[in-house]
C-alpha positions as CSV (number, residue, x, y, z in Angstrom):
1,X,-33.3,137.7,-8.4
2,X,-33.5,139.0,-11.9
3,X,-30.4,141.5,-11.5
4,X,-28.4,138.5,-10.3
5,X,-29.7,136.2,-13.7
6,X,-29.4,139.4,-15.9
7,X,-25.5,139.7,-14.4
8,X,-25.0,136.3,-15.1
9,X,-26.0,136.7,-18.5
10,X,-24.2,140.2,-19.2
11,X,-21.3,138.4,-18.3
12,X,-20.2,135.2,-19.9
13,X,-21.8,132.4,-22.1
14,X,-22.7,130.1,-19.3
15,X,-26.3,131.8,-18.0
16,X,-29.3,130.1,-16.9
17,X,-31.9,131.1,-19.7
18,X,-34.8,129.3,-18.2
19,X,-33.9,131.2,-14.7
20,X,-34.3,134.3,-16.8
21,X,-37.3,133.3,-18.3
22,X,-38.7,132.5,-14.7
23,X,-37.8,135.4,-12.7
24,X,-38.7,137.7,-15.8
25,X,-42.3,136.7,-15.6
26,X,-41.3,134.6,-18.9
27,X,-40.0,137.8,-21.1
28,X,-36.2,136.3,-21.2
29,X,-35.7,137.7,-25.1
30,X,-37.0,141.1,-24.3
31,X,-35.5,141.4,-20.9
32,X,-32.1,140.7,-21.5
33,X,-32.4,142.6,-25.2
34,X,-33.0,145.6,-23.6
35,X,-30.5,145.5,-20.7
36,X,-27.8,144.2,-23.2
37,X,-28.5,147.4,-24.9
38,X,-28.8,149.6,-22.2
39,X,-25.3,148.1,-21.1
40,X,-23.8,148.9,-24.3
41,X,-24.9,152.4,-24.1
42,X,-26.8,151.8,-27.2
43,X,-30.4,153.7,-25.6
44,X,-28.6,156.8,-25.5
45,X,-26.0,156.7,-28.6
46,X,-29.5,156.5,-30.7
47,X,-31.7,158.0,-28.7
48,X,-34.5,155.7,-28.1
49,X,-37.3,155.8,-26.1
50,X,-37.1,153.0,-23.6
51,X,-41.3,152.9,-23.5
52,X,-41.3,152.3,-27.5
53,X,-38.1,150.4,-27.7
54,X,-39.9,148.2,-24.5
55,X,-42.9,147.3,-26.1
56,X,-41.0,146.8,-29.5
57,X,-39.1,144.2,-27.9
58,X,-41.8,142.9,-26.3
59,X,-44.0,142.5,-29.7
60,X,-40.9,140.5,-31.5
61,X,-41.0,138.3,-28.1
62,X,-44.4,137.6,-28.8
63,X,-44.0,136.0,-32.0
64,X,-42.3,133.3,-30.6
65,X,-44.3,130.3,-30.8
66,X,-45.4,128.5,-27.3
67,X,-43.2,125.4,-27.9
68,X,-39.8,123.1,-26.1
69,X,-37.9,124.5,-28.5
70,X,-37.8,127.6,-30.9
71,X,-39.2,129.8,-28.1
72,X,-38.8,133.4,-26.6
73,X,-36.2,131.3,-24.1
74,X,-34.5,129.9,-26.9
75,X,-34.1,132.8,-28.5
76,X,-32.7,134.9,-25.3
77,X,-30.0,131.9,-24.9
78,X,-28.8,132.7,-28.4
79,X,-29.0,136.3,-27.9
């Protein structure tokens, strides 16, 4: 389930972010960061370490306020 809403969002505009959000255990922003980069081959042109690059992601995710609107969800829609 999340490799088909990940797909959907590596490919167009028209994604489900609150899918994401669900079958991501509600990590939307850091999920479909890191696969966006690791699609773009961006991990290995730089050489970053997925662990550190992970939890990096996951720390700006986390200062997302818990509200409707300007949230992690938000944010991974924008992405």
């Amino acid at each position: 389930m999340l490799n088909i809403a990940l797909s959907r969002a590596e490919e167009g505009w028209s994604f489900d972010a609150f899918e994401l959000s669900e079958v991501s255990g509600g990590r939307p922003l850091s999920t479909l960061a890191f696969a966006l980069l690791r699609r773009m081959h961006l991990i290995q042109h730089f050489q970053l370490r997925e662990g550190r690059l992970a939890r990096f992601l996951c720390a700006i995710e986390d200062g997302y306020p818990n509200n409707p609107y300007h949230c992690r969800t938000h944010a991974a829609d924008v992405l």
